[in-house]
Each structure stands twice: as C-alpha cells, then as structure tokens.
PASEBA-1860 file (N, C-alpha, C; in nm, 3 decimals):
! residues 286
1> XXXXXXXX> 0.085/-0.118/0.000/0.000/0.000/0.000/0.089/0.125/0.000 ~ 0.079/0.205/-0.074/0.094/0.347/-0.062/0.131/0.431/0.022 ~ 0.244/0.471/0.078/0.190/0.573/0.193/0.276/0.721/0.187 ~ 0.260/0.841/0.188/0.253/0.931/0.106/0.360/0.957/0.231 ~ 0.499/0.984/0.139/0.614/1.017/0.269/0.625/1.142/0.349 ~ 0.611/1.148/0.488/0.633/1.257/0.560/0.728/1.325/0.552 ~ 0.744/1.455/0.501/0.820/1.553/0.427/0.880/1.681/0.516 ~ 0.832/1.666/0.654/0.873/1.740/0.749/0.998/1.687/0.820
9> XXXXXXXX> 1.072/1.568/0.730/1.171/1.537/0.841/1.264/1.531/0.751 ~ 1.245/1.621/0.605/1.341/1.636/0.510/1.457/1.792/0.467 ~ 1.534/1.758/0.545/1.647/1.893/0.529/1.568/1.969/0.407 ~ 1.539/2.096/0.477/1.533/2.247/0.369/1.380/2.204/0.331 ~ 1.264/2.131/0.391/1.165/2.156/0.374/1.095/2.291/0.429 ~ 1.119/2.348/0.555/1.072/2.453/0.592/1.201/2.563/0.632 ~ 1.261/2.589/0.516/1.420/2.699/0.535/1.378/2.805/0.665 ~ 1.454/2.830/0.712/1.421/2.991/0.804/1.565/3.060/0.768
17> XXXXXXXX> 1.524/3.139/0.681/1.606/3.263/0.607/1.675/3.346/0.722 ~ 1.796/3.412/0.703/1.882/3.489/0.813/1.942/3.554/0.766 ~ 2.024/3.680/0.765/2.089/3.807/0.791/2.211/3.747/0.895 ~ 2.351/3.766/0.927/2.414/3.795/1.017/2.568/3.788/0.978 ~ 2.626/3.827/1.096/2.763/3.859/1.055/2.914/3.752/1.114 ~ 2.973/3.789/1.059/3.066/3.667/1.009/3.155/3.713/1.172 ~ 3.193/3.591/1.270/3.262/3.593/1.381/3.412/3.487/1.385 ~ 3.377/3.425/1.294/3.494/3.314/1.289/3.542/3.356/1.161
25> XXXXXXXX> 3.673/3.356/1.093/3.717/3.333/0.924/3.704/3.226/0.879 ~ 3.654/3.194/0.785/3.661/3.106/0.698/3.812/3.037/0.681 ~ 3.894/3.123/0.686/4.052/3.012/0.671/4.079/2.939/0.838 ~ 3.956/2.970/0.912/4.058/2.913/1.048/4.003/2.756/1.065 ~ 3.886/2.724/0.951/3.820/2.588/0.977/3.885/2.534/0.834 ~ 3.911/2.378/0.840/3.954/2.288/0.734/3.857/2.308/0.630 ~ 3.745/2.298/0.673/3.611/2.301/0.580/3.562/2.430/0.511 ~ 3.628/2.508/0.617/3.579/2.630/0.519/3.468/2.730/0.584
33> XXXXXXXX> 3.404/2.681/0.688/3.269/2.690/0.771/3.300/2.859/0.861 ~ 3.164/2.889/0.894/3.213/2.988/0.954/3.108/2.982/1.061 ~ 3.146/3.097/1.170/3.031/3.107/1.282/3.003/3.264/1.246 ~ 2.845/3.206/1.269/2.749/3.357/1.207/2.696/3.412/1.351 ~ 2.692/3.509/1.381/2.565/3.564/1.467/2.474/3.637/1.374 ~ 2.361/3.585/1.419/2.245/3.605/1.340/2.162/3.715/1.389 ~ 2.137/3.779/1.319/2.068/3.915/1.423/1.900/3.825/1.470 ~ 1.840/3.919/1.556/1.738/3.871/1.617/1.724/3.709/1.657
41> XXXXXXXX> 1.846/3.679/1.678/1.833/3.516/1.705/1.944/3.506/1.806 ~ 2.077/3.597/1.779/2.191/3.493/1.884/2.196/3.600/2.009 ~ 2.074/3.719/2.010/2.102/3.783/2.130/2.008/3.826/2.215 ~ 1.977/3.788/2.300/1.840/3.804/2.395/1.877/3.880/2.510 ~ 1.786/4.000/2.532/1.808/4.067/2.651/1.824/4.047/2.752 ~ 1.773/3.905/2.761/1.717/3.852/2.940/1.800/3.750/2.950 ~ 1.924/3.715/2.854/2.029/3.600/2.870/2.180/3.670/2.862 ~ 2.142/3.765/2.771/2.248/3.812/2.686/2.309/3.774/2.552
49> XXXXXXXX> 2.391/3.794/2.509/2.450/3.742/2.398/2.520/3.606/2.400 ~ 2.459/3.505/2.325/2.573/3.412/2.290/2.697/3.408/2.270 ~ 2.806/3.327/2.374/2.943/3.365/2.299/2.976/3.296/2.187 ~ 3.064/3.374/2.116/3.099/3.317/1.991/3.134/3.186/1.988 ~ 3.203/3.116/2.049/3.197/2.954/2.017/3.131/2.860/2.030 ~ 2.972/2.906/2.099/2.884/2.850/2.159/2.751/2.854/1.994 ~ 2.808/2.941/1.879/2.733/2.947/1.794/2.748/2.839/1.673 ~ 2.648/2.793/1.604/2.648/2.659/1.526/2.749/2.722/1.424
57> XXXXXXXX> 2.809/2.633/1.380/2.894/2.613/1.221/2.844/2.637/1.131 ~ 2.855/2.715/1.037/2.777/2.728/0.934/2.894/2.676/0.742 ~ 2.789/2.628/0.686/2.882/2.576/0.585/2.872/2.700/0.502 ~ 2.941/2.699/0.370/2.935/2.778/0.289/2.910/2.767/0.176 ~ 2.886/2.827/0.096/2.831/2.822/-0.088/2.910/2.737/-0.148 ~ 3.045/2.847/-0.139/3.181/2.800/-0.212/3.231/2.786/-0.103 ~ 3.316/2.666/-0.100/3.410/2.664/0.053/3.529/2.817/0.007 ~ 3.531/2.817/0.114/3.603/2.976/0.212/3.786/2.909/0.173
65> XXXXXXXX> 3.790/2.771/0.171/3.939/2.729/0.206/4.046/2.778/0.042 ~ 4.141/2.787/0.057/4.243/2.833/-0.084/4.194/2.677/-0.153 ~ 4.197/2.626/-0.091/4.218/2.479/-0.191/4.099/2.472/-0.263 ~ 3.961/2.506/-0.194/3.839/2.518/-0.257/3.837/2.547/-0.385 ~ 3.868/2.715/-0.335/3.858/2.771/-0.467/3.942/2.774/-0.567 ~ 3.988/2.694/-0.568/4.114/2.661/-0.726/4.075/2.622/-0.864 ~ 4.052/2.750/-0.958/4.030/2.703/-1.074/3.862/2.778/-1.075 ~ 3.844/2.843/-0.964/3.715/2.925/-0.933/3.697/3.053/-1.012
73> XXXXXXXX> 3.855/3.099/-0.988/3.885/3.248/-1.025/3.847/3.368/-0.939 ~ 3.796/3.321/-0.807/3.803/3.397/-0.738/3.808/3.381/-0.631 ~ 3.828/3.460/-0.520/3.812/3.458/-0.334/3.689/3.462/-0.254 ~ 3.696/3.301/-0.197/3.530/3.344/-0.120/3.552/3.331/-0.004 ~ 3.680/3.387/0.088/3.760/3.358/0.200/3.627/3.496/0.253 ~ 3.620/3.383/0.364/3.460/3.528/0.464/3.569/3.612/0.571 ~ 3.557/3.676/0.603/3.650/3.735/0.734/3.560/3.722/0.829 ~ 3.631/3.782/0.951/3.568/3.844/1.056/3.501/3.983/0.999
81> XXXXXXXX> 3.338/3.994/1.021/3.297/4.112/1.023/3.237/4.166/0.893 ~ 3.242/4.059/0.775/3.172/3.997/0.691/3.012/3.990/0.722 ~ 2.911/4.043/0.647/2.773/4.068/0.648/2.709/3.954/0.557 ~ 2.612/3.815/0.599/2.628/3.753/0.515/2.495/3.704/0.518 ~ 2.438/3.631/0.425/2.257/3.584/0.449/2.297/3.404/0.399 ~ 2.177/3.389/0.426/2.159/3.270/0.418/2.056/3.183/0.450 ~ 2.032/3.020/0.491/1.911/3.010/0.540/1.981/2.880/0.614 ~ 1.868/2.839/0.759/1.898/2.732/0.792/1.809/2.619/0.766
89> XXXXXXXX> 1.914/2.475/0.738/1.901/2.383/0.698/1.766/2.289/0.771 ~ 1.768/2.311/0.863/1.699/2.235/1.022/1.586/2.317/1.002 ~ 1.514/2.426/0.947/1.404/2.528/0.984/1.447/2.570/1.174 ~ 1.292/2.575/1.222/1.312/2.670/1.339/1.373/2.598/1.425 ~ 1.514/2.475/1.465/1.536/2.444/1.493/1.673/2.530/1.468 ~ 1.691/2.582/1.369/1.811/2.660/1.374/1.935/2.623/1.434 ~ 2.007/2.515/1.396/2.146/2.483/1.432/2.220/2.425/1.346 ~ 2.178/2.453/1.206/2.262/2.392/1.048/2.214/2.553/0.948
97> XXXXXXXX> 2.347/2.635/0.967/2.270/2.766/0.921/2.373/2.737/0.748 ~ 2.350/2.787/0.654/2.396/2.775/0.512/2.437/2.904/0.453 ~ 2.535/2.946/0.445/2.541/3.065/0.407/2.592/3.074/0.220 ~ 2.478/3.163/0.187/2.447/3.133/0.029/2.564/3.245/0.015 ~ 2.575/3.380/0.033/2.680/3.478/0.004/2.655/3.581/0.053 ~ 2.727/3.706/0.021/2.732/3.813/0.112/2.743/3.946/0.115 ~ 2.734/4.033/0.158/2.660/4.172/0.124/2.766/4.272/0.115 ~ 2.798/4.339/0.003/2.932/4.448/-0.027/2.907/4.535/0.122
105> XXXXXXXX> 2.996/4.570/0.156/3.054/4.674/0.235/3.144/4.796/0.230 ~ 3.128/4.897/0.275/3.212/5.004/0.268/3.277/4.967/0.372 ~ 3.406/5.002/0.355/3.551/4.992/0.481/3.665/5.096/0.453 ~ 3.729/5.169/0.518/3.791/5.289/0.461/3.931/5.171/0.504 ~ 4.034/5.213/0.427/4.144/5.120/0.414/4.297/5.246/0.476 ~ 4.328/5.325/0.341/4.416/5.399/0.356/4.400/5.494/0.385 ~ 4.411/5.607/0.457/4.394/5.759/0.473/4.437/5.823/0.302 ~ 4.558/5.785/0.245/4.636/5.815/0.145/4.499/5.857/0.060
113> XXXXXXXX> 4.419/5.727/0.046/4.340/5.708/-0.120/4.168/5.770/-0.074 ~ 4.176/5.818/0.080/4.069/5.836/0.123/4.010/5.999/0.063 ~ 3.879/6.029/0.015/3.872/6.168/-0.057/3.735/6.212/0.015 ~ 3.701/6.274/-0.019/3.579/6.400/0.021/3.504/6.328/0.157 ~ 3.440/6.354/0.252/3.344/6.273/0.310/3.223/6.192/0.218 ~ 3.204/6.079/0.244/3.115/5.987/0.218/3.175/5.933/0.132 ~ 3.280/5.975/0.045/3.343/5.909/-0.052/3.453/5.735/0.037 ~ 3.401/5.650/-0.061/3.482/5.540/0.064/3.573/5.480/-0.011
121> XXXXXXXX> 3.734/5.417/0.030/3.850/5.408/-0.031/3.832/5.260/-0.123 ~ 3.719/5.194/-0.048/3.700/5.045/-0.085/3.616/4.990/-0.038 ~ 3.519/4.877/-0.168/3.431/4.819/-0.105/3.488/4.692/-0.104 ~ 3.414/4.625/-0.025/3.446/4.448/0.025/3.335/4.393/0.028 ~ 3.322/4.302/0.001/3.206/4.189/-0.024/3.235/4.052/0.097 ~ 3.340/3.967/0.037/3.365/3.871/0.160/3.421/3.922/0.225 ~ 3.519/4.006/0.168/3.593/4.023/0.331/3.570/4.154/0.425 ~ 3.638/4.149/0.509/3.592/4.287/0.619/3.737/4.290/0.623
129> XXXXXXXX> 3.751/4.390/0.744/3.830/4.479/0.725/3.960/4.423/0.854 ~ 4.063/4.466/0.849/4.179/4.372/0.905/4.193/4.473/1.030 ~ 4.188/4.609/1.107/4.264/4.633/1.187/4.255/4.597/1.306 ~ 4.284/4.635/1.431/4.278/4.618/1.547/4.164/4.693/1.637 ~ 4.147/4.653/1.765/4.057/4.674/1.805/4.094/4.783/1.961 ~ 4.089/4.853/1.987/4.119/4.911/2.105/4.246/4.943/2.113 ~ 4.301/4.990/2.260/4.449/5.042/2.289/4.487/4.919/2.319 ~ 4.401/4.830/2.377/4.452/4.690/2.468/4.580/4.573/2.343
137> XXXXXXXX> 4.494/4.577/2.214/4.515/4.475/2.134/4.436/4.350/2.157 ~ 4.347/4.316/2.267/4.253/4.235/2.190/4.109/4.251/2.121 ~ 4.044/4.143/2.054/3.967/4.126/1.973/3.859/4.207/2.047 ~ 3.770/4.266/1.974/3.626/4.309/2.039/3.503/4.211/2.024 ~ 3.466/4.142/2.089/3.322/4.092/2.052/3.249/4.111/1.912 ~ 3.286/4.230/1.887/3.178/4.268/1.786/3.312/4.249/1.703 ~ 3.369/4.222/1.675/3.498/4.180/1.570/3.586/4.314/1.536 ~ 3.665/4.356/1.465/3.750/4.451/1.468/3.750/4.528/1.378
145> XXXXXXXX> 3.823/4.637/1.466/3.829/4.798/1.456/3.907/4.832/1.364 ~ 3.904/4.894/1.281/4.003/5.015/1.184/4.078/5.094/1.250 ~ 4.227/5.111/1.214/4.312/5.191/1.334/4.281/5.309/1.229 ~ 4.184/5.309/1.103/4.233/5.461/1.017/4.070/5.515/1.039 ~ 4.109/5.636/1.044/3.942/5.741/1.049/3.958/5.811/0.929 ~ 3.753/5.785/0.924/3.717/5.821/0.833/3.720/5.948/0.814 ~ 3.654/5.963/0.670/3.658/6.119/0.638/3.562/6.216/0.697 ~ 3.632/6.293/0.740/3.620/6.405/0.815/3.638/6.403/0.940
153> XXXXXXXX> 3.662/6.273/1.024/3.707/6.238/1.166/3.886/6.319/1.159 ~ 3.941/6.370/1.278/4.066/6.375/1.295/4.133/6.297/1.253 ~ 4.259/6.292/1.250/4.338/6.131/1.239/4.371/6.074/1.362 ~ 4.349/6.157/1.504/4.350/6.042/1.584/4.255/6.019/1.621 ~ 4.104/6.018/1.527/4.006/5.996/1.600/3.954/5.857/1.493 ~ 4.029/5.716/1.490/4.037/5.600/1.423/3.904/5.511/1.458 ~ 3.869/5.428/1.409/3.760/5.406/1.437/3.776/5.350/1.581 ~ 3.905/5.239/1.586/3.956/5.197/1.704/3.930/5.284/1.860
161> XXXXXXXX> 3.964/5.415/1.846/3.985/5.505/1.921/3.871/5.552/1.993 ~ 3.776/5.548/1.860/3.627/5.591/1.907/3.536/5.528/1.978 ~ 3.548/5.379/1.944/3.475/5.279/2.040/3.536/5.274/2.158 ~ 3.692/5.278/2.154/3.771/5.285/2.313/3.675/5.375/2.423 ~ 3.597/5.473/2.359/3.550/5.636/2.458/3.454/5.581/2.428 ~ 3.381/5.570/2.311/3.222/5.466/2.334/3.222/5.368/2.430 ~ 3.332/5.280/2.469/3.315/5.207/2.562/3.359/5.237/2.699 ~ 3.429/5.333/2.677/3.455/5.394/2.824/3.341/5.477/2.909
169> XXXXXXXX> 3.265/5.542/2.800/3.163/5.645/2.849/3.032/5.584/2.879 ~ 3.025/5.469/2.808/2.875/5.367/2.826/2.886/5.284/2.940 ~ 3.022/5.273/2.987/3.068/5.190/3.112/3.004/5.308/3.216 ~ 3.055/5.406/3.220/3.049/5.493/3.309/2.858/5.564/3.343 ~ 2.792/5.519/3.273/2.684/5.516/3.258/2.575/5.387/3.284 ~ 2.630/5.299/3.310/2.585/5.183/3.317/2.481/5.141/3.187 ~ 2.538/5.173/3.090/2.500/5.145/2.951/2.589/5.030/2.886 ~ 2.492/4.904/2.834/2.579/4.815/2.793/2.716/4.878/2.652
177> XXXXXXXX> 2.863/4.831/2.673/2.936/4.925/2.578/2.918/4.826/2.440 ~ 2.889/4.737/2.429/2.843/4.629/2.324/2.733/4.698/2.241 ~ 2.620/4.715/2.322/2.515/4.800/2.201/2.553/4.927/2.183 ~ 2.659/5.010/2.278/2.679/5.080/2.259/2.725/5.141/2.079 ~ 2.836/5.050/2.063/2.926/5.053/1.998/2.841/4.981/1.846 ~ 2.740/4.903/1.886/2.659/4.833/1.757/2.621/4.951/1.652 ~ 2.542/5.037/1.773/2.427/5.207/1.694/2.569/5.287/1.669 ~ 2.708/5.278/1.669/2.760/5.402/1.624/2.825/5.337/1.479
185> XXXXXXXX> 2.835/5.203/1.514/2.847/5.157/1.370/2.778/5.146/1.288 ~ 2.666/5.164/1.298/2.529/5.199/1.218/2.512/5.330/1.177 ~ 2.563/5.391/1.225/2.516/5.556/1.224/2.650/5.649/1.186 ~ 2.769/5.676/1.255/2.865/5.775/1.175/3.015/5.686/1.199 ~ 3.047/5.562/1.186/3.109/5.534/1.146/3.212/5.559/1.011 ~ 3.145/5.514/0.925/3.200/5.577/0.792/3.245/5.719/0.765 ~ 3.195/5.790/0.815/3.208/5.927/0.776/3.157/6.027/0.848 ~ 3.219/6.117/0.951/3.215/6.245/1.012/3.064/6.282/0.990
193> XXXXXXXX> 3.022/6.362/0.882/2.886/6.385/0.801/2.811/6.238/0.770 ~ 2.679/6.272/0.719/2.652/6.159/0.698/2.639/6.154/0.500 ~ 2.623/6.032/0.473/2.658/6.083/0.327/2.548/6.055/0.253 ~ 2.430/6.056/0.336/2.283/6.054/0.283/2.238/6.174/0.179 ~ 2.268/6.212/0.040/2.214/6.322/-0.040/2.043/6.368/0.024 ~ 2.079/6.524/0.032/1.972/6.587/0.073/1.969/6.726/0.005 ~ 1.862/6.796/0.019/1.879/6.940/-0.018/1.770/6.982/0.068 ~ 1.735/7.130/0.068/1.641/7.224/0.157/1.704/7.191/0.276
201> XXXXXXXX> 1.587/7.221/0.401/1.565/7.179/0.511/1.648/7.053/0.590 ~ 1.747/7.068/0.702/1.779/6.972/0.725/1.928/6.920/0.603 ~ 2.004/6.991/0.552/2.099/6.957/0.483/2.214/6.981/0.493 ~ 2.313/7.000/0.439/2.449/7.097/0.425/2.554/7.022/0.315 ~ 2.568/7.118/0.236/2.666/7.087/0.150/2.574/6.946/0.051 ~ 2.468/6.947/0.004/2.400/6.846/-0.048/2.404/6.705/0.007 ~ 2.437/6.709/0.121/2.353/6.571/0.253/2.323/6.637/0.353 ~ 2.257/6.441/0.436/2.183/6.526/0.519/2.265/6.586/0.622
209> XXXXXXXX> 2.234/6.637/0.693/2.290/6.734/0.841/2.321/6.651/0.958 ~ 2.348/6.555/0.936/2.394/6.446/1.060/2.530/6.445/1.101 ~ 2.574/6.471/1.211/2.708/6.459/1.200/2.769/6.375/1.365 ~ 2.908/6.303/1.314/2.949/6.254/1.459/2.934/6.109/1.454 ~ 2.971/6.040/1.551/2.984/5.903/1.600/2.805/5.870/1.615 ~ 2.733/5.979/1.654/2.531/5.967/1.668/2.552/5.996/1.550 ~ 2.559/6.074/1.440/2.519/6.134/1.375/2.410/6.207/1.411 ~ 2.424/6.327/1.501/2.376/6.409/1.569/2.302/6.506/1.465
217> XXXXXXXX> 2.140/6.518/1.458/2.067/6.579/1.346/2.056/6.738/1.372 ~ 2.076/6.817/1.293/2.071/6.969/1.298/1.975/6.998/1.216 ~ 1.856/6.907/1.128/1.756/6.966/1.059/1.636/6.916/1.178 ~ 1.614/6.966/1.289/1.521/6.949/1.374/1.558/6.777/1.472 ~ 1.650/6.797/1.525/1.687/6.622/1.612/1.778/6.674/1.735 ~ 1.863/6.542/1.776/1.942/6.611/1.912/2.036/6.710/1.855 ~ 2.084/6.687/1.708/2.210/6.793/1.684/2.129/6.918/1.720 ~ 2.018/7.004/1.697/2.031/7.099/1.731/1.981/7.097/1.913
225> XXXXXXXX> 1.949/6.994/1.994/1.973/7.043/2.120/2.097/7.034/2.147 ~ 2.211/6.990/2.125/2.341/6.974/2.130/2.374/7.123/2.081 ~ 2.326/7.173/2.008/2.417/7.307/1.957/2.406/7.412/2.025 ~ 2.207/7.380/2.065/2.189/7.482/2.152/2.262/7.468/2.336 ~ 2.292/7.337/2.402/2.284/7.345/2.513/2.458/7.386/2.530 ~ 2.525/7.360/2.441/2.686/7.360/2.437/2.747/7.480/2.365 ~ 2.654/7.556/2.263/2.688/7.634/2.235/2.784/7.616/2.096 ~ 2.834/7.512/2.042/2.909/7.479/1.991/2.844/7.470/1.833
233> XXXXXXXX> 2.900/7.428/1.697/2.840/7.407/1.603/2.905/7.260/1.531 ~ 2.819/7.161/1.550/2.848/7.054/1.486/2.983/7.029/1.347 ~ 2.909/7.128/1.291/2.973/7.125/1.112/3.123/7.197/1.153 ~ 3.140/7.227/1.276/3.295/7.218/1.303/3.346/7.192/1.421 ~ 3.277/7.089/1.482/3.309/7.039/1.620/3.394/6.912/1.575 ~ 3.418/6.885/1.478/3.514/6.794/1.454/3.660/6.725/1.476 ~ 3.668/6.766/1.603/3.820/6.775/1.691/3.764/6.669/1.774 ~ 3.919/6.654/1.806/3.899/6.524/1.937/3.853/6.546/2.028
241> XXXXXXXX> 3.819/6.676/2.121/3.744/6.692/2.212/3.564/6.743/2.168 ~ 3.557/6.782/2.062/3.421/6.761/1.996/3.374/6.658/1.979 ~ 3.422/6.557/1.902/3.368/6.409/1.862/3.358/6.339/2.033 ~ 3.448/6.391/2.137/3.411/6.334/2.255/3.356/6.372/2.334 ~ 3.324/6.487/2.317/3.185/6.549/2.390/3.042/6.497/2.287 ~ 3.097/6.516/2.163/2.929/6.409/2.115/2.881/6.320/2.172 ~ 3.017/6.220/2.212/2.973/6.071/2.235/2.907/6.112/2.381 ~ 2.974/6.181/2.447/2.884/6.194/2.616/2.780/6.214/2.577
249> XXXXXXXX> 2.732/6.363/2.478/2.604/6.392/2.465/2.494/6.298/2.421 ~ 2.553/6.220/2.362/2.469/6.100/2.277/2.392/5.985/2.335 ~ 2.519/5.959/2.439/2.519/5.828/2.529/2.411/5.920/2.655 ~ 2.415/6.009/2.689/2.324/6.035/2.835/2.218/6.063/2.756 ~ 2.217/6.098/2.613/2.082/6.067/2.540/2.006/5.980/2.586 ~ 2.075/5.859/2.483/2.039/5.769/2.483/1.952/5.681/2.675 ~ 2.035/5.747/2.754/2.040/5.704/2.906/1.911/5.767/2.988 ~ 1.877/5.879/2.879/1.756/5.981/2.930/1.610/5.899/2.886
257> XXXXXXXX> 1.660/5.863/2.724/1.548/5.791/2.627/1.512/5.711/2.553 ~ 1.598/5.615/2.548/1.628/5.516/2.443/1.695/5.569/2.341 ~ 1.690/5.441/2.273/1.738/5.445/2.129/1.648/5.496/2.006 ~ 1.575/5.498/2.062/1.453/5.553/1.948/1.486/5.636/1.865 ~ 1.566/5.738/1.876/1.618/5.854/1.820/1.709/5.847/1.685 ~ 1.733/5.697/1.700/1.844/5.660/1.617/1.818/5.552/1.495 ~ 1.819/5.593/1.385/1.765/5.496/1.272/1.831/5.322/1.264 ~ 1.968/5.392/1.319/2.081/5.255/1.278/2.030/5.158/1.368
265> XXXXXXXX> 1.954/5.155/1.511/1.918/5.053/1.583/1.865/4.965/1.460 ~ 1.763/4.990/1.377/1.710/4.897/1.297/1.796/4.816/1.268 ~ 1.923/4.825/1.149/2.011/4.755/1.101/2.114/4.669/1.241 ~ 2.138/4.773/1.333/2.233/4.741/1.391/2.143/4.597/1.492 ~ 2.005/4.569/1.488/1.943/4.450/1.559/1.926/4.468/1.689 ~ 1.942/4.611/1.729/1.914/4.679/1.835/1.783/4.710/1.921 ~ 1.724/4.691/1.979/1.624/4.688/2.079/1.612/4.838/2.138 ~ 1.493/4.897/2.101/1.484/5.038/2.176/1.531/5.088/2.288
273> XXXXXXXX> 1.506/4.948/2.410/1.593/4.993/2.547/1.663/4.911/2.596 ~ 1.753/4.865/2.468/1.869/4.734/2.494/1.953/4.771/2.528 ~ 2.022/4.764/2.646/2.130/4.742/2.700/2.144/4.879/2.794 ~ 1.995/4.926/2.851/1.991/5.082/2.898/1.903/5.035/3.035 ~ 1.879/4.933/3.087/1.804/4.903/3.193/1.853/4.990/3.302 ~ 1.977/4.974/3.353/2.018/5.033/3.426/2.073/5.172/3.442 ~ 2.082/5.228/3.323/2.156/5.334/3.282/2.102/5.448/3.317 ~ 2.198/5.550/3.327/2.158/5.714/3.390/2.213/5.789/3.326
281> XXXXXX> 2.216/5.918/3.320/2.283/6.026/3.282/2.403/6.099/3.389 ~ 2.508/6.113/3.337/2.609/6.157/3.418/2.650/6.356/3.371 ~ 2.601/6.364/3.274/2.655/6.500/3.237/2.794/6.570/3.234 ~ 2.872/6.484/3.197/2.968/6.535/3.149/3.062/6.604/3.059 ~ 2.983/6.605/2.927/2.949/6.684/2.849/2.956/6.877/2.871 ~ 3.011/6.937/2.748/3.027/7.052/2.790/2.963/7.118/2.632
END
C-alpha cells in the first residue's frame, strides 16, 4: 500500500532565512565553515549574547578554504565582520545555518586614497576589514576595529579610538558598551557627516545634516539640542574633544530615552531599550 512520505523530516523543507555577521574566518576551519551571529536570534536581553563559540557552524556556498577555490577564479575567503545571508538547513530548529553569500561593504582602508566625506577608499564583499581593536590589542566581541578614520574624523580619532571612549563612556553610565558601539556603527562610522544626499531643510553641502559618531541631526533632532545646550556648532566640532563630547552627549541621550532617536538601531538589531536598563545620565558633556 501506498503511503505518502512525511516531508517534514526532510532537510530544507521549511528553510528559516537569516541576515548575520561573520565571527569566525573562513581560513581558520579545514572546511571552510564559519560562525554567524544572526541578528534577532543569537542575542536576547534577558540571557544576553551568545558567545561566539557556543554558535552553530555554518557551511558555505563555495568553501572559504584556498584549496576550494582553485580554478574558481576567485576569493570566497569570509573574514571576521563579513555581512552575510543565508538560510537554515533544520528550519526553526536553527542549528545547520547555510550561508548562500554576502553583502558588499564600505571599509575605509588607507587615509592616502581616502577623498571628500562619504566618498569610501573600498568596497568588500567577503571580506571585512583587518585592523585592530582598542588600545589593549585584543579582539572586540563585535569583531574589529580600523586603526584609520574616516573622512572628516581627525586622524587620531580611528575608528579603534572611538569605540575605546564609546566604551569607556557607556561603562560609566551603566549602559551596555556592546550596544553601545553596535548604533555608532550603524550611524557615523563611515564618515564624520553623513553621506545621505539631501537638499532644503535639514541639509548641508548636499547631505543630510547628521554629523558625529550619533550622527547628531541639525535639521530638527538632538544635533540641534546639542548646539543649543553647548553652544558649539556641529559642522565644526570635529576635533577630538568635539567628537568626545558628542559621544557623552549621545550616550546620556540615549540614558535619558532610548534608542529611538536613532535609525541605525534597525540595522544594527538593536532593541529600543537594549542594554539601557540600568543606565543614567552623568553629564559630562560641555
């Protein structure tokens, strides 16, 4: 007799599709495999974050290994910090994740080849970006830092440098420095200004008016309570003690009201009052 085969116990019958970013390299496994954190999946408020070795293996399209790709003609080596989609194998069981390929990135490389704000020296697809992370020299959780700043940041204000005071000032606040550091990579990382084209209302120099590690808004947002309470003007507070009085202003923001204020929570997988339970305002800021 007949019997019509049960199809729920067949790999990739019910996929659950994912977004997340690359924590392991691809050259450090034989296979090629990498470990993903997956946004809205490897981090829960009420546990915390998964540590990275505690996250499933994920295979790859093209194996990641040199030997793989021989005769490919090209590099599908993932880095650390690599943006990548995919789906898992298991459905909502989620512990066989597949990563199909991966999402270009802006990464500023050389100061030398670096030009106008928003303009970026290089894009990357698999790979991310090689520098270091902090004054300490080790790795950051969130994978690593650029020792070069972007355009229109100082030159000692590296990306490295900036999360160092993002994480110093979110400590000092009892603000987690992990999400801290997620929303500024979302938001003025890349570039001093923001390099969103705008005109009228809310602009300068044909983008929008955002400027800083917040990208602090001057067409009606905190940039102009920032301008008004400090006295200062964004579009040339661009010194190392400007960009670090932003970050205070930003962070006791944030400590007053959430994240709400801030678009990049979306991308960055950020939670309106993640990592602010405890947090206060210190006012240190001038």
């Amino acid at each position: 007799m007949y019997r019509k085969p049960f199809q729920n116990h067949f790999y990739g019958d019910d996929p659950r599709w994912f977004v997340g970013v690359v924590e392991t390299p691809s050259i450090a496994d034989k296979l090629g495999r990498v470990r993903v954190r997956v946004y809205g999946l490897h981090s829960n408020n009420a546990i915390g974050d998964i540590d990275t070795d505690d996250l499933p293996l994920a295979q790859v399209m093209i194996p990641g290994t040199e030997e793989g790709t021989k005769g490919l003609g090209m590099n599908a080596q993932l880095e650390v910090g690599a943006m990548v989609f995919g789906f898992f194998l298991d459905g909502k069981a989620s512990q066989l994740p597949f990563v199909l390929g991966s999402f270009p990135r802006i990464e500023i490389s050389d100061p030398a080849v670096v030009g106008a704000p928003g303009e970026a020296a290089r894009v990357l697809g698999a790979s991310g970006s090689s520098g270091e992370s902090g004054s300490s020299g080790t790795a950051s959780p969130l994978g690593p830092a650029s020792n070069v700043a972007a355009p229109g940041y100082p030159p000692e204000m590296t990306q490295a440098r900036i999360e160092e005071i993002i994480r110093e000032e979110a400590i000092l606040r009892n603000i987690d420095p992990d999400t801290a550091i997620k929303i500024y990579r979302e938001e003025g990382r890349i570039s001093y200004q923001s390099g969103i084209d705008r005109t009228g209302s809310g602009s300068y120099n044909g983008k929008e008016a955002s400027f800083g590690p917040y990208q602090l808004f001057i067409g009606g947002g905190l940039g102009n309570d920032y301008e008004r309470l400090t006295g200062r003007s964004l579009i040339t507070d661009n010194t190392v003690n400007g960009i670090t009085n932003q970050i205070r202003f930003a962070l006791d923001a944030a400590a007053s009201q959430s994240w709400a204020p801030w678009y990049g929570r979306g991308p960055a997988g950020v939670g309106v009052n993640e990592g602010l339970e405890n947090a206060s305002p210190i006012g240190n800021w001038d």
